[in-house]
C-alpha positions as a printed Julia matrix, in Angstrom:
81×3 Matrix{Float64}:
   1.96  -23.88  -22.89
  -0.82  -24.62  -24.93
  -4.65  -22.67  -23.67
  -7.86  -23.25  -25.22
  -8.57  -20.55  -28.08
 -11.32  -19.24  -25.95
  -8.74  -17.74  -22.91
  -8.66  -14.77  -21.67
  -5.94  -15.08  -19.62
  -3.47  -12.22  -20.23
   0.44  -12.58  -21.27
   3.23  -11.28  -19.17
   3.18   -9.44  -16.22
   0.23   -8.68  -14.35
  -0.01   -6.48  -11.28
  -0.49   -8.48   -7.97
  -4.03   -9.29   -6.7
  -5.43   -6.24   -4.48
  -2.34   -4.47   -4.93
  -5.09   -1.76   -6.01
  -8.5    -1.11   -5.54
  -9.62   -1.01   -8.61
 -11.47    2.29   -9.01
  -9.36    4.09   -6.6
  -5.67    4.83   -7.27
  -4.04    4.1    -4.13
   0.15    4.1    -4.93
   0.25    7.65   -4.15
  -2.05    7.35   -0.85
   0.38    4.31    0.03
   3.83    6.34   -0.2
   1.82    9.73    1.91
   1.62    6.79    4.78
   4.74    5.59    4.31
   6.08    9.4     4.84
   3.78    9.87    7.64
   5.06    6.75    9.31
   8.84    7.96    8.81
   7.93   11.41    9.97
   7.87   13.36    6.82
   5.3    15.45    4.98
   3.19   13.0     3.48
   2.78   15.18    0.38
  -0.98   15.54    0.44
  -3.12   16.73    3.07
  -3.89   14.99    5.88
  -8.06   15.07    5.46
  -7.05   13.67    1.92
  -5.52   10.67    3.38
  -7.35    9.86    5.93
 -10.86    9.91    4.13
  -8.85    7.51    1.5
  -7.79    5.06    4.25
 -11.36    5.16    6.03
 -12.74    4.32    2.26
  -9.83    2.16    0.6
 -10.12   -1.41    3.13
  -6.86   -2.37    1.27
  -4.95    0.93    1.93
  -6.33    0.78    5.74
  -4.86   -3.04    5.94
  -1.52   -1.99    4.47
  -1.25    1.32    6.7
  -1.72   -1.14    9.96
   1.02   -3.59    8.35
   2.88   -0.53    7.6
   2.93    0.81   10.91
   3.76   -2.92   12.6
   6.63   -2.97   10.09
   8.1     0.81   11.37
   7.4    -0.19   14.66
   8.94   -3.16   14.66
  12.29   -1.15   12.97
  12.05    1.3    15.58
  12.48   -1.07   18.81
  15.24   -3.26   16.17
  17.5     0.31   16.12
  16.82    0.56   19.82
  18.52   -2.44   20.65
  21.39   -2.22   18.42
  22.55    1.29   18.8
C-alpha cells in the first residue's frame, strides 16, 4: 500500500484504542479486578485499586463490564449444574 512520504502512521501491530490510559499503567490494576471478581487476592491492596479505578475512567468501565461478564457466568453455572 502506497502512503504519502509525510505519514506517520506506524507499521505492524499497534495496541487497541483505550486499551490503556496513557499515563497510567492499568494491565496490572485490570488482572487485581479480575481476581477480586473470581474471589482471589487481587495481588495489591485494596486502597491501591480502588483509588486507580475512581481515577482510571477506562479501568472503572472495564471493572463494571467485568463484573456483568462474572455475573452473567455465575447465574449460566447455576442453571446447568
Amino acid at each position: 500500500m502506497d502512503r504519502p512520504p509525510d505519514s506517520t502512521r506506524d507499521e505492524g501491530n499497534q495496541p487497541a484504542p483505550g486499551d490503556d490510559n496513557p499515563i497510567m499503567q492499568c494491565t496490572p490494576y485490570r488482572e487485581a479486578v479480575s481476581a477480586r471478581f473470581d474471589g482471589e487476592s487481587p495481588g495489591l491492596p485494596a486502597g491501591e485499586l480502588d483509588a486507580h479505578l475512581a481515577a482510571c475512567p477506562g479501568c472503572a468501565a472495564w471493572s463494571r463490564r467485568a463484573e456483568l461478564v462474572t455475573r452473567m457466568a455465575v447465574e449460566v453455572e447455576r442453571y446447568i449444574v
